[in-house]
C-alpha positions in Angstrom: 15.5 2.6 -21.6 16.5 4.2 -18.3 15.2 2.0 -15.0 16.4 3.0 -11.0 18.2 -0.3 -9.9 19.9 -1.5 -6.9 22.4 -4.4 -6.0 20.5 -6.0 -2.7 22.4 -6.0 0.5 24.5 -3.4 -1.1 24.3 0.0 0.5 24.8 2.9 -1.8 24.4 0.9 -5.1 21.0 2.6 -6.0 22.0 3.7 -9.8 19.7 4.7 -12.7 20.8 2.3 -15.4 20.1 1.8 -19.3 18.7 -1.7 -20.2 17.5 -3.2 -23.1 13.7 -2.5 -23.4 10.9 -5.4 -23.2 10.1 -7.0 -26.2 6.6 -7.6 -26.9 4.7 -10.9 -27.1 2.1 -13.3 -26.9 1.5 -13.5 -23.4 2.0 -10.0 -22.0 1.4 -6.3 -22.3 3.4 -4.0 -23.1 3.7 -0.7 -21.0 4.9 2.8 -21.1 6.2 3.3 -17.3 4.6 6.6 -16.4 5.6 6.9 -12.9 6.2 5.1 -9.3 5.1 6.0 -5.8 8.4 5.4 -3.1 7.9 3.8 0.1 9.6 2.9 3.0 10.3 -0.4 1.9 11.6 1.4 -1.4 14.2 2.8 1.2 15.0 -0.1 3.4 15.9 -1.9 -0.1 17.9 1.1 -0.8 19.7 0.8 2.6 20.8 -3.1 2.2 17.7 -4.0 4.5 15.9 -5.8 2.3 15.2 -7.4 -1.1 16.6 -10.0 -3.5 17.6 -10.0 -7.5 15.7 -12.3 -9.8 17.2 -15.9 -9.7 20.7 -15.8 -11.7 20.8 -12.1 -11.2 22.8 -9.2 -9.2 20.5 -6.0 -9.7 17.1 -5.4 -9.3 14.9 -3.0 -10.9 13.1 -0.8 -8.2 9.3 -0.1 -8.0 6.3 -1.9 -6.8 3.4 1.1 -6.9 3.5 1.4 -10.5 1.7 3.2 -13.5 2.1 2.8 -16.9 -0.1 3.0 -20.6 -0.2 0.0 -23.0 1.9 0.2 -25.6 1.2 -2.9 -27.0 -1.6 -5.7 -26.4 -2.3 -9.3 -27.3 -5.5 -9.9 -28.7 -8.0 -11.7 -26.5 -6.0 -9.6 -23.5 -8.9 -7.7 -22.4 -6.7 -4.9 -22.7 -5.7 -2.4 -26.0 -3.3 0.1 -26.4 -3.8 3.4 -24.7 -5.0 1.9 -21.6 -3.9 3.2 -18.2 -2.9 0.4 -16.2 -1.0 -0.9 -12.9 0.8 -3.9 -12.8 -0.2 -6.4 -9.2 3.3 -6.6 -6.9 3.0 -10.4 -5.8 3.2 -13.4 -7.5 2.4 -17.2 -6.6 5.4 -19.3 -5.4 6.0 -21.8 -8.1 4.7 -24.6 -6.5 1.9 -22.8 -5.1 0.5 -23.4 -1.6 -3.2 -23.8 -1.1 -3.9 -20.1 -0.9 -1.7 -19.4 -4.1 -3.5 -22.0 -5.7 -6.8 -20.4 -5.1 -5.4 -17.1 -6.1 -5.1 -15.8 -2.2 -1.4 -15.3 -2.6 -1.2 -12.2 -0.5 -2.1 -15.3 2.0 0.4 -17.4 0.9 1.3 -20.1 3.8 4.8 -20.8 2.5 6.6 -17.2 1.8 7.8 -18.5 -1.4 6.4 -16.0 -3.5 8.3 -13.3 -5.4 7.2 -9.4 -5.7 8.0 -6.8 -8.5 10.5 -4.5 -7.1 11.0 -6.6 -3.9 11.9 -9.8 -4.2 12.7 -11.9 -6.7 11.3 -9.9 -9.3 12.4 -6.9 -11.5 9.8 -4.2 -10.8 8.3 -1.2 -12.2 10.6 2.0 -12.2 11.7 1.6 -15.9 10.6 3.7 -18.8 9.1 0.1 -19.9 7.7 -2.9 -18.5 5.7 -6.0 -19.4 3.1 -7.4 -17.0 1.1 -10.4 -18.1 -2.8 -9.3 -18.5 -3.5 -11.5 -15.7 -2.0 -9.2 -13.0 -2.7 -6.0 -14.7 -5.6 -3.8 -13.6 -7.3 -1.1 -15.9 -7.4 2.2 -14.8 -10.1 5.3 -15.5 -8.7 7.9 -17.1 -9.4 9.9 -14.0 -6.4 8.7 -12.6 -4.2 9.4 -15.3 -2.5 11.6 -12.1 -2.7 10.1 -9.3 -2.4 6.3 -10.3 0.5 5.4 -8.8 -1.8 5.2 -5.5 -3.8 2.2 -6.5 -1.0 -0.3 -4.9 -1.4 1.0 -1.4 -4.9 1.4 -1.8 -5.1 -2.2 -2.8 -3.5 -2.8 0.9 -5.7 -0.6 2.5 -8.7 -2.2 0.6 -8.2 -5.6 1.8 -7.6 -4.7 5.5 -11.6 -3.4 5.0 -12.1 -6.6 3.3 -11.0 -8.4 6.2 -12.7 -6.1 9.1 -16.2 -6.3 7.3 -15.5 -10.9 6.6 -15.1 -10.8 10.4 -17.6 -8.5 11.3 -19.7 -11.1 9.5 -19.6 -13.6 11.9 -22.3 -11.6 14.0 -24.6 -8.7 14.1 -22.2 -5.6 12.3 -23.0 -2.2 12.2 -19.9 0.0 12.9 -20.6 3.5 13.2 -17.1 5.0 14.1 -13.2 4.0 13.4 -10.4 5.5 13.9 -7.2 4.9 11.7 -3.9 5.7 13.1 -1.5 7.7 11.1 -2.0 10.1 8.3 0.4 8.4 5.5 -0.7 7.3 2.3 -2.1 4.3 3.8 -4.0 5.9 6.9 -5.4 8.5 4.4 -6.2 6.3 1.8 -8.2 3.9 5.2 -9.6 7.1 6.2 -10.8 8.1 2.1 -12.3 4.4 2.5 -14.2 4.9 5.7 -15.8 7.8 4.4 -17.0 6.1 1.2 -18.3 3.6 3.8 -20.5 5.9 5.6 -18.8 5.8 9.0 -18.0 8.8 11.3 -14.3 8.8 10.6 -11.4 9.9 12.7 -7.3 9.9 11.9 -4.8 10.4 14.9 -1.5 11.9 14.2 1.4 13.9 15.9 1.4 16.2 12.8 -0.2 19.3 13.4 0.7 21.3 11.1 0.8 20.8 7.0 -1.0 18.7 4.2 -2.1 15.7 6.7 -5.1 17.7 8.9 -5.7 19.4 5.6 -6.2 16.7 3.7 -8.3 14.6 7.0 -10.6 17.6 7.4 -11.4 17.8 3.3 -12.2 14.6 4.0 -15.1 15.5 6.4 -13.1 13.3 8.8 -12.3 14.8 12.1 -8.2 14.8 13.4 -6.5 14.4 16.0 -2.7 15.0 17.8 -3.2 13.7 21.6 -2.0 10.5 22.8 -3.5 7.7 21.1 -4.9 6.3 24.2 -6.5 9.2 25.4 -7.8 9.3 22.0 -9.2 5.4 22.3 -11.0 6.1 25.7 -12.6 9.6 23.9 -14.0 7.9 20.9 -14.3 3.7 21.7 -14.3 3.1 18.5 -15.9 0.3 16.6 -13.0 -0.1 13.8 -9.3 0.2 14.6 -7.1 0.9 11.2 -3.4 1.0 12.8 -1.1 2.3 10.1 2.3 3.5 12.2 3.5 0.3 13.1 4.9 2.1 16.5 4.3 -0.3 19.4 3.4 2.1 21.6 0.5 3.1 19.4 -0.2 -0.8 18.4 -0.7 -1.4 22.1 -2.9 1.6 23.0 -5.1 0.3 20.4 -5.9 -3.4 21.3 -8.0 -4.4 23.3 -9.6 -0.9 23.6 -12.2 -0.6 20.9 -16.0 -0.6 21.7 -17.4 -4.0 22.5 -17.1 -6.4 19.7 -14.6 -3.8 17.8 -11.8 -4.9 15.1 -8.6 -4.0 15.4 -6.7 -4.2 12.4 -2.7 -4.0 12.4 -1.5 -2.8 8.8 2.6 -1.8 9.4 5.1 -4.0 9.9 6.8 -3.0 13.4 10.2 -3.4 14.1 11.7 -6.4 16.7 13.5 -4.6 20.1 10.7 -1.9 21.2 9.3 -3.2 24.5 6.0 -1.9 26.1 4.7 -2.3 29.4 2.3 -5.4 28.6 -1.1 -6.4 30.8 -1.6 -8.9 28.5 -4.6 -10.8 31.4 -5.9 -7.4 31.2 -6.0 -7.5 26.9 -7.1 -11.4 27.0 -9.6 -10.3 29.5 -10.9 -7.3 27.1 -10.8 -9.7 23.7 -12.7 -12.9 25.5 -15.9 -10.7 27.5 -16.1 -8.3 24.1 -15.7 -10.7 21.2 -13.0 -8.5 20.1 -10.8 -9.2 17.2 -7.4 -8.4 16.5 -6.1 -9.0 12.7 -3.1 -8.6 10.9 -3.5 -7.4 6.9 -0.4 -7.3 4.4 0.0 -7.3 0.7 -3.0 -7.6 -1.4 -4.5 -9.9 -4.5 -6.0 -9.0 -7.9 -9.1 -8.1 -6.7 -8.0 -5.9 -3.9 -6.3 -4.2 -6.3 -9.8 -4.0 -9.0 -11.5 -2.6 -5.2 -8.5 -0.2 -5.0 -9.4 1.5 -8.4 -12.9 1.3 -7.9 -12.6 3.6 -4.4 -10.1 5.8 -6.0 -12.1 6.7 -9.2 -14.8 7.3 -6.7 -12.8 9.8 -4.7 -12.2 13.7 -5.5 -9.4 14.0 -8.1 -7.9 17.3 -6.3 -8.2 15.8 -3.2 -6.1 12.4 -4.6 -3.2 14.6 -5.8 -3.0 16.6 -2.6 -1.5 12.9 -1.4 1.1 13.6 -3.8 3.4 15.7 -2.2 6.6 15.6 -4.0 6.7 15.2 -7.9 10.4 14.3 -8.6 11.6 14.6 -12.6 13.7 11.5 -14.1 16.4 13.8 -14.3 16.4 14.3 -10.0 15.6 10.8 -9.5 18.3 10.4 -7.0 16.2 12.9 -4.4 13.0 11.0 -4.5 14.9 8.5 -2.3 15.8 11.3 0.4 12.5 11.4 2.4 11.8 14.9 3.1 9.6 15.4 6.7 6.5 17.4 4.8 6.2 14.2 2.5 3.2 12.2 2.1 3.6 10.7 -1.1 6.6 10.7 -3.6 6.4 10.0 -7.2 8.8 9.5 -9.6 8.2 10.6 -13.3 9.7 7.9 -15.3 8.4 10.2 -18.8 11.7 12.3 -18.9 14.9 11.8 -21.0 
């Protein structure tokens, strides 16, 4: 079988190699890779920035947003062959923590997990792949297309997990949020917010292309001033922030309607300073009961909430996420990001 690898820490070693395929066995399905979505983090392992081999090994196989069809199933799995699945990224550290233990490992309190196609772990951009049935999730047949966009929607369904547990603590009836950036996982927020009810905005300096398309099909409204002006416009009750640019991270704290949740879903990079009135922000936070909450990663039934909102949403608009479509045989250029792109996919079904 053909899988894209890489040697970690080794710029320019991306290669599509042939390895031996999966066997199947007791314990674990086995999958026909269908495709993977590519992210940044894809890239940054690309670039050397990021990312380790499985113990004892030099390469790692590529792919964390993954989507595949059973070949093969133990019986008792819950699964049979012919299912659409996606395999979960993370995986408990080996002496697992207390959230591990629980099966909170996207909240694990030691960082010794590993993650398919990150670290540690082979991931999914081969032709073939075993998961165990345990972190596999069954797909409709809906998403036969678009599957590949139940791991960031897993992300983006916790981060609504954890506004509406900490809205909890009180009185909670948002009525307007604004998510910040129109990627996959500021769409995908946005797609949620509208199955929520809520009077939906995105903010982007796009203004031109899929992203407003794709907002306004939506029946979300968007955006391109500054993010700040935007805040003071709207005040609203939910913050998603999916850019991870500190200028737009601090524009967004501490500025959301009284009791408002902020919710910080990119990870920024270190160096990029920002003028800071941080009595000003503790003085905003204290008198409003506002809440400011970091959200990474996701656990199994993130990823079961993931599929749910996606086979609720409109198939044509799921594939309009899709941007770029890359055969096996290109596979090289679906790790060049292109400025028009939203989402890539790689076809793993080619020769």
């Amino acid at each position: 079988m053909r899988a894209v690898t890489t040697r970690p820490g080794v710029p320019g070693s991306l290669a599509l190699a042939e390895l031996p395929e999966p066997q199947p066995t007791a314990d674990s399905l086995l999958v026909d890779g269908l495709a993977v979505g590519i992210c940044g983090t894809d890239r940054e392992i690309v670039r050397g920035e990021y990312g380790s081999p499985p113990a004892g090994a030099e390469v790692l196989v590529l792919g964390h947003e993954s989507l595949g069809r059973v070949r093969h199933a133990p019986p008792g799995s819950g699964f049979s062959a012919g299912d659409l699945v996606a395999g979960v990224v993370r995986r408990p550290d080996p002496e697992p923590c207390g959230a591990c233990a629980h099966g909170e490992f996207d909240m694990c309190r030691n960082g010794r997990y590993t993650e398919r196609g990150i670290v540690g772990r082979d991931g999914y951009a081969a032709q073939v792949w075993s998961v165990a049935p345990a972190y596999a999730v069954k797909l409709s047949a809906s998403l036969a297309d678009v599957g590949v966009l139940v791991e960031p929607a897993s992300v983006v369904a916790k981060a609504w997990e954890q506004v509406e547990r900490i809205g909890a603590r009180a009185w909670f009836e948002p009525r307007r949020v604004l998510v910040t950036g129109a990627g996959p996982i500021g769409l995908l927020a946005a797609m949620m917010g509208v199955q929520r009810g809520l009077d939906v905005h995105v903010v982007d300096q796009v203004t031109c292309g899929p992203k407003p398309v794709l907002t306004e099909r939506l029946g979300a409204s968007y955006h391109t001033a500054a993010v700040d002006a935007v805040m003071t416009e709207l005040r609203p009750d939910v913050v998603i922030e999916a850019t991870a640019a500190a200028d737009v991270v601090w524009a967004v704290v501490g500025n959301t309607a009284p009791y408002g949740i902020t919710c910080l879903t990119g990870v920024s990079s270190a160096g990029r300073q920002v003028p800071a009135d941080l009595g000003a922000l503790n003085r905003s936070l204290v008198l409003e009961n506002d809440v400011i909450v970091g959200s990474v990663n996701a656990n199994l039934r993130h990823y079961a909430a993931a599929a749910e909102a996606l086979a609720r949403a409109e198939p044509d608009w799921l594939s309009g996420l899709l941007t770029r479509r890359v055969p096996l045989a290109d596979w090289q250029s679906a790790y060049e990001p292109h400025p028009e792109d939203i989402k890539v996919v790689l076809d793993l079904t080619g020769g």
